[in-house]
Structure formats: structure tokens, C-alpha cells
C-alpha positions as CSV (number, residue, x, y, z in Angstrom):
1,X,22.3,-14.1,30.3
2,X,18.8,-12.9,31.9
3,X,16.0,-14.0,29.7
4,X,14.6,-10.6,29.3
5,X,17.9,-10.0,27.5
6,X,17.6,-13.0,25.7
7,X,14.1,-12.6,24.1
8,X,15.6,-8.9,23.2
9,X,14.7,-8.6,19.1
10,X,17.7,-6.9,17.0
11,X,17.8,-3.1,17.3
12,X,16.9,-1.7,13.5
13,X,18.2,1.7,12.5
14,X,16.1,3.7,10.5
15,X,16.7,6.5,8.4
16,X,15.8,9.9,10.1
17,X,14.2,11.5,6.9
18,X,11.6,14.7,6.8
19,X,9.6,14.4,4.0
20,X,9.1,17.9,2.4
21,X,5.8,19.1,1.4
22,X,5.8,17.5,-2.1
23,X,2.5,16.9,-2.1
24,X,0.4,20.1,-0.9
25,X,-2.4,21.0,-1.9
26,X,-3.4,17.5,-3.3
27,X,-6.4,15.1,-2.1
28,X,-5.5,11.2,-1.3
29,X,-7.4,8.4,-0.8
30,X,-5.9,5.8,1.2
31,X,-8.3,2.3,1.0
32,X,-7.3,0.1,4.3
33,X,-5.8,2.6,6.5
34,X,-6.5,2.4,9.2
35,X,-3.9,0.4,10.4
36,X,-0.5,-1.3,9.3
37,X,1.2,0.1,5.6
38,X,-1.9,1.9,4.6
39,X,-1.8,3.6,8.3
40,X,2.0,4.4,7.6
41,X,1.3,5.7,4.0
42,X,-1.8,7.5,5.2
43,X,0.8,9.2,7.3
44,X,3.8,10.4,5.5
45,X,1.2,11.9,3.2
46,X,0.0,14.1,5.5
47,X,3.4,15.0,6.1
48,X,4.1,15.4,2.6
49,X,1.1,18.0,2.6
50,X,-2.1,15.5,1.3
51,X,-5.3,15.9,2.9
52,X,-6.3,12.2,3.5
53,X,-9.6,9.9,3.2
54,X,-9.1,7.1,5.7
55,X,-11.1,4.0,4.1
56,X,-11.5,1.0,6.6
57,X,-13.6,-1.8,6.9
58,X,-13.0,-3.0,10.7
59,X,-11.6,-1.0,13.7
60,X,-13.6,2.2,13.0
61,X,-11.9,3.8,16.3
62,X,-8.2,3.1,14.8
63,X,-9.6,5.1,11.9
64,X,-10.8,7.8,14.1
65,X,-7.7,7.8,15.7
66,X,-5.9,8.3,12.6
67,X,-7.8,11.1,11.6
68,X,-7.4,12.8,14.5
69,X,-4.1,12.7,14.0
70,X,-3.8,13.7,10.9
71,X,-6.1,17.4,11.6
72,X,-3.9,18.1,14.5
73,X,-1.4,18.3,11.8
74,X,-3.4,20.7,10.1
75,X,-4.2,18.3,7.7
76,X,-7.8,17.4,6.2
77,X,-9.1,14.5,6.9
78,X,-12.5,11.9,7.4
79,X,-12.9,8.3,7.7
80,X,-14.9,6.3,5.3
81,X,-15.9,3.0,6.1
82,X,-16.1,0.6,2.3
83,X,-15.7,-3.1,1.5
84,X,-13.4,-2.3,-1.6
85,X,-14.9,-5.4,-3.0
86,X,-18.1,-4.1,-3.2
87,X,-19.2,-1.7,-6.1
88,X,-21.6,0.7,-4.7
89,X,-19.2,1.1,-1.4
90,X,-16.3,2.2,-3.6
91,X,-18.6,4.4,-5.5
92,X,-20.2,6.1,-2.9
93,X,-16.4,6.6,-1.2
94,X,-15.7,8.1,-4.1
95,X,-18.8,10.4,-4.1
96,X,-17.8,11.2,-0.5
97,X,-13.9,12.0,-1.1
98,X,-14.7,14.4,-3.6
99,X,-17.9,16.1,-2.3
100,X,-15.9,16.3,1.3
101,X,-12.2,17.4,0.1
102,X,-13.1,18.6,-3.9
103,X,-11.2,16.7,-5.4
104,X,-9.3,13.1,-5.5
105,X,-5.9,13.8,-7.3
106,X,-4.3,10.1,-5.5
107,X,-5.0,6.8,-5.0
108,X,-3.0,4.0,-2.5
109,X,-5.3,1.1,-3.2
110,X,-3.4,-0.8,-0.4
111,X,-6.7,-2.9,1.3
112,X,-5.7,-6.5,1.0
113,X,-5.7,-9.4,3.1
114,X,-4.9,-13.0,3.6
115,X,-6.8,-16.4,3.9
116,X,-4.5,-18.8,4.1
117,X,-4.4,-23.0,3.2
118,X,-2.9,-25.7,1.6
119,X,-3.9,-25.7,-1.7
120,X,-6.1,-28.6,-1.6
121,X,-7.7,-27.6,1.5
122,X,-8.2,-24.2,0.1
123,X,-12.3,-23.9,0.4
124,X,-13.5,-21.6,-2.5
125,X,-14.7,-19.0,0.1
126,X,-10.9,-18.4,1.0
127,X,-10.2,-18.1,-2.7
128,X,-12.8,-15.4,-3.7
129,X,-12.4,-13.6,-0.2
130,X,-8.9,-12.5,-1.3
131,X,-9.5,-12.1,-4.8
132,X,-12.4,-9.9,-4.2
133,X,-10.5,-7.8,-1.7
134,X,-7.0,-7.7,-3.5
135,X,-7.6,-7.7,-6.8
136,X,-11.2,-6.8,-7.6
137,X,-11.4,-4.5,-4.5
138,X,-8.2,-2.2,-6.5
139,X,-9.7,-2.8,-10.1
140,X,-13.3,-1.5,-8.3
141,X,-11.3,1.8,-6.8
142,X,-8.4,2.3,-9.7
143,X,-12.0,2.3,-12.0
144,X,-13.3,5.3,-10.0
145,X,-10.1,7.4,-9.9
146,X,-9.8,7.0,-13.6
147,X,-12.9,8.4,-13.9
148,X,-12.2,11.7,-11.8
149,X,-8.7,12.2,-12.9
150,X,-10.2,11.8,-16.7
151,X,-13.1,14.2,-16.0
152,X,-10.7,16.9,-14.5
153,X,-7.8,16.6,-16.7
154,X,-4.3,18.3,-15.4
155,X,-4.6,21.1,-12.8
156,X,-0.5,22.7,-13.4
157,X,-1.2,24.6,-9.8
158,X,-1.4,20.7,-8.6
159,X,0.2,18.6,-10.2
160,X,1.6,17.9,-13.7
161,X,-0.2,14.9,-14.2
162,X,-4.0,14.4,-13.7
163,X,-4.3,12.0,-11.4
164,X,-1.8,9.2,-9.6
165,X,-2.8,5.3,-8.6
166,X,-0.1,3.2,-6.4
167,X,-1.4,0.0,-6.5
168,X,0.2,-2.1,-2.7
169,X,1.4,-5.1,-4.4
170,X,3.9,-7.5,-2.7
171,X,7.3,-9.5,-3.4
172,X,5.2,-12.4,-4.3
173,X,3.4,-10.9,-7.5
174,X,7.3,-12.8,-8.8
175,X,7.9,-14.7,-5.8
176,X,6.3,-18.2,-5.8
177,X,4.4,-18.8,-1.9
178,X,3.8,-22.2,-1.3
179,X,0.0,-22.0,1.3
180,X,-0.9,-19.1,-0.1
181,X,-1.8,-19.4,-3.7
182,X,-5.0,-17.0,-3.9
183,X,-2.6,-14.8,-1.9
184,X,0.0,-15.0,-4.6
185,X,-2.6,-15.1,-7.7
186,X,-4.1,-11.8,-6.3
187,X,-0.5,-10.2,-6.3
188,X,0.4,-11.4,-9.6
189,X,-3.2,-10.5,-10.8
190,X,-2.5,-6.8,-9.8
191,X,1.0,-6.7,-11.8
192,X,-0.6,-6.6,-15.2
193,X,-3.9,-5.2,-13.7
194,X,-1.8,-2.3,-13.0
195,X,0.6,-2.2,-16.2
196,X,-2.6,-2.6,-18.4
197,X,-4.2,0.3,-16.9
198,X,-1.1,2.7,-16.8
199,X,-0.9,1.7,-21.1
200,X,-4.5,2.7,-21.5
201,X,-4.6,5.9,-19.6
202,X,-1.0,7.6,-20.0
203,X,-2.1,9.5,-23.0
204,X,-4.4,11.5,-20.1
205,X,-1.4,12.6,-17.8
206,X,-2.4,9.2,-15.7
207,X,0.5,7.7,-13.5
208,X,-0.5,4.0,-12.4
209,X,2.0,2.1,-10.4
210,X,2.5,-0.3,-8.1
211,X,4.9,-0.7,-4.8
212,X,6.1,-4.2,-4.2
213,X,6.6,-4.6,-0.2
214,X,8.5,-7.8,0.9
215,X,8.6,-8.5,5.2
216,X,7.4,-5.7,6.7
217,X,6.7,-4.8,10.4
218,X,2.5,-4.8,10.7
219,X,0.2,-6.9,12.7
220,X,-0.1,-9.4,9.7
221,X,2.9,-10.8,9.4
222,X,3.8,-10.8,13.5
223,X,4.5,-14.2,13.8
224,X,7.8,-13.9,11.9
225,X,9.2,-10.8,13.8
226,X,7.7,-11.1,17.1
227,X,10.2,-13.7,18.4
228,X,14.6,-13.4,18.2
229,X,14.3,-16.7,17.1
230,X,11.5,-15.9,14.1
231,X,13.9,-12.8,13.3
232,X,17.0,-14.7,13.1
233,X,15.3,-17.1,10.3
234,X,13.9,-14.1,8.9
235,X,16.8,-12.6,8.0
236,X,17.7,-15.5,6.3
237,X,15.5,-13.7,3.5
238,X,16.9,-10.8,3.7
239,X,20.3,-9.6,2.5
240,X,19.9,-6.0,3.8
241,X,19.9,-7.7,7.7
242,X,16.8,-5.4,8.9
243,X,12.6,-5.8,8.3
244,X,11.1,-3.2,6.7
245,X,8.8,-0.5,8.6
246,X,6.2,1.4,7.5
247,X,8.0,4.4,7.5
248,X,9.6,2.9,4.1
249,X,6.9,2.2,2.4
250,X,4.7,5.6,2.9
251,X,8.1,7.7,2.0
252,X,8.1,5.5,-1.1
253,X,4.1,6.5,-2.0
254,X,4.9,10.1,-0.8
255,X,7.8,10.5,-3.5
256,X,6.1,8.3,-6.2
257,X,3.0,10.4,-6.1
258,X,5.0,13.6,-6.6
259,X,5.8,15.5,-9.3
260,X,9.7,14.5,-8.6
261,X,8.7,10.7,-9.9
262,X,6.3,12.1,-13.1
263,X,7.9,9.7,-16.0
264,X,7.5,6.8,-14.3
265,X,4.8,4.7,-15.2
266,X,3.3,1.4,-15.3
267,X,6.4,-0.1,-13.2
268,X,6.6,-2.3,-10.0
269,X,8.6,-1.0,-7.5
270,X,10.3,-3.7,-5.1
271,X,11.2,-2.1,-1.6
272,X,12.3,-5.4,0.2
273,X,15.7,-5.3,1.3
274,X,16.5,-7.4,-1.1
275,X,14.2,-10.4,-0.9
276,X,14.0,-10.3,-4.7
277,X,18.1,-10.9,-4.8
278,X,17.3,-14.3,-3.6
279,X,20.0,-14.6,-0.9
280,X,19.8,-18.4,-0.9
281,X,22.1,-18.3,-4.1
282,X,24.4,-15.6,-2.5
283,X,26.9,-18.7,-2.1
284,X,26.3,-20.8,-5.4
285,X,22.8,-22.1,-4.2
């Protein structure tokens, strides 16, 4: 067998689905997406109609990019560069995505990131870095939404609800992850950040929820999909015998911010392949 034929990674067959315009007429803002599942998401909800704000912090000309992209789609779009984590960043996006597109009737608050450790060599910079971006960064954003969507109240020639937030959680807001405990924390911190928000505000037509990834294909995470052999053990994880794309998670935002998925509220929405099944006990454990 030739090498190049040997270092060959696993063809993955994915669904060949056109989203429908479920979404025109409506004004996202997408925080990190300029690349990766924001970047995917950002996408399919163009295609689904949504003129989109591209937030970024780094890579302004992938942001450009994306934008461009998006208007020859006959979409509207600008990039906004924010540190979610900061408070008068995410309110002056804010300010922006409304005084540029009118209105702000979605929210992916998908900027997170990872500093990784052992937990007793975890320095307390690495801690507050991922807190601030993953947790505080979509409590700082969510915060602003609220306050548009409350302020506007339901527009029926929109939407039926006032206002949508998708929080970007992951598999590990459940799934312990040993070297990566402020990773994990920040997760589980925006489960019930999310559920407490969606009790508070669902007697104003608010949907808050939250879409729990588990190995997807993005820069990232490379190092476990870049090699056969990282695939292989991969797929140990994985009952469903593929990794996830992009493409999977921005269809899921696309439907969940629609109309189509109005009574559901304050849930956490696992799109893993099956992570979550834990396949190590497929055979008794």
C-alpha cells in the first residue's frame, strides 16, 4: 500500500440538505465567526435568509472574507471586531448591529476557547481567560439581546417570538474532561446560565437555548482528526462512526432559531453522534 493511501482519512458522507428561507427577514448576531462552528453557523443563516453581524476578535481578514461571502449572497452583512468578555465591546456591538441592520432578533453566542493544563498546573490566568470568554463573554452578550428583544416585544411579520439566544455549549457541560477543568466548568456554567435565563424571560416571547456540540471538524480540535490513526481512536467515542462538520451544527441554529422550533425552551441540545451514549458501555463496560 503507497503511503499516500495510507495516511488517506475515512471518507464522511454528509447529508446534501438546502435549508429553506426559514429565517428571512431576521437580523443575527453571530459572536466568534469568523472562523470554525460560528463561521459554519454564520453561514447556513444566510442561507436560511438572516442578515448576519460577524463578531471576531483575531483574523479580521477571515471576517472580511466571510462577509463578502455572505453579500454576494445577497445577504446583509458587517464585521464587528469585540472581546465578548469585555462590557463596553459587547455594548457598543450591540449599538452597531442594530444601528447598521435595525434590528437584532438572534443571538449564536458561540465565542469560546480553550487554555488547557493539568489541574494543578492550571495558572489562574488560564482559568479566568476561559471563564471570561465562555461564560461571562455569553452572559455579557445574552444580557444585551435581552434587552432589545424586551424593548421590541414580538414583530408577527418576523417572528412569533421576540427574540432567540443559542447559547454554543459542548458535550462536556455533562461529560467530565480530565486537563481541561476551566474548559469544562465554563460549559457546565453555561447549562444553568442558559436554563435560568430562558425561566426568567419566556413570559416575553424569549427562546434561550443552548446546542451541545461533541467532536467536530474546526481548527481547534485538529489534532484528533488530522491523522487516520487520531480518527481511528476517535471513533472509539463515537457510535455514529463519522466527526461532525459544521454543516451540522449551523443547520441545527438555522432550524432552532425558526419559528418551526417555537416551544422549545431552556433545553440543551446534544448533536454529537452519540458521544453522550457513552459507547465504552456498548458491550457491558
Amino acid at each position: 500500500m503507497s503511503n499516500a493511501a495510507k495516511n488517506k482519512l475515512p471518507e464522511v458522507e454528509i447529508p446534501d440538505v438546502r435549508t429553506p428561507k426559514i429565517l428571512q427577514g431576521q437580523k443575527a448576531l453571530v459572536t466568534g465567526a469568523n472562523s470554525g462552528i460560528g463561521k459554519g453557523i454564520a453561514l447556513e443563516l444566510a442561507k436560511a435568509g438572516a442578515d448576519v453581524v460577524v463578531n471576531y476578535i483575531v483574523d479580521p481578514d477571515s471576517a472580511l472574507d466571510l462577509v463578502d461571502q455572505l453579500k454576494e449572497q445577497g445577504i446583509a452583512s458587517f464585521a464587528f471586531k469585540a472581546d465578548v468578555s469585555n462590557e463596553a465591546n459587547v455594548i457598543e456591538m450591540f449599538h452597531q448591529a442594530v444601528k447598521e441592520l435595525g434590528a437584532i432578533d438572534i443571538l449564536i453566542n458561540n465565542a469560546g476557547l480553550q487554555r488547557d493544563a493539568p489541574f494543578e498546573e492550571m495558572t489562574l490566568e488560564q482559568w479566568n481567560k476561559v471563564i471570561g470568554v465562555n461564560l461571562t463573554g455569553q452572559f455579557l452578550c445574552a444580557r444585551e439581546a435581552v434587552k432589545i428583544f424586551k424593548k421590541r416585544g414580538v414583530n408577527r411579520e418576523i417572528s412569533c417570538s421576540a427574540g432567540k439566544i443559542i447559547h454554543i455549549s459542548s458535550v462536556h457541560e455533562v461529560i467530565p474532561w480530565a486537563g481541561h477543568a476551566n474548559y469544562a466548568a465554563s460549559k457546565g456554567g453555561v447549562m444553568m446560565l442558559m436554563k435560568s435565563i430562558a425561566q426568567e424571560v419566556a413570559p416575553h416571547r424569549i427562546r434561550i437555548n443552548s446546542i451541545c456540540p461533541g467532536a467536530i471538524r474546526t481548527p481547534i480540535n485538529k489534532s484528533v482528526w488530522s491523522t487516520p490513526e487520531a480518527y481511528d481512536k476517535l471513533m472509539e467515542l463515537i457510535p455514529y462512526r463519522r466527526i461532525g462538520e459544521t454543516d451540522d451544527i449551523g443547520r441545527l441554529a438555522a432550524w432552532l432559531a425558526s419559528d418551526h422550533a417555537d416551544y422549545i425552551n431552556g433545553t440543551s441540545i446534544f448533536i454529537d453522534g452519540g458521544m453522550t451514549l457513552y459507547p465504552g458501555f456498548a458491550t457491558g463496560g
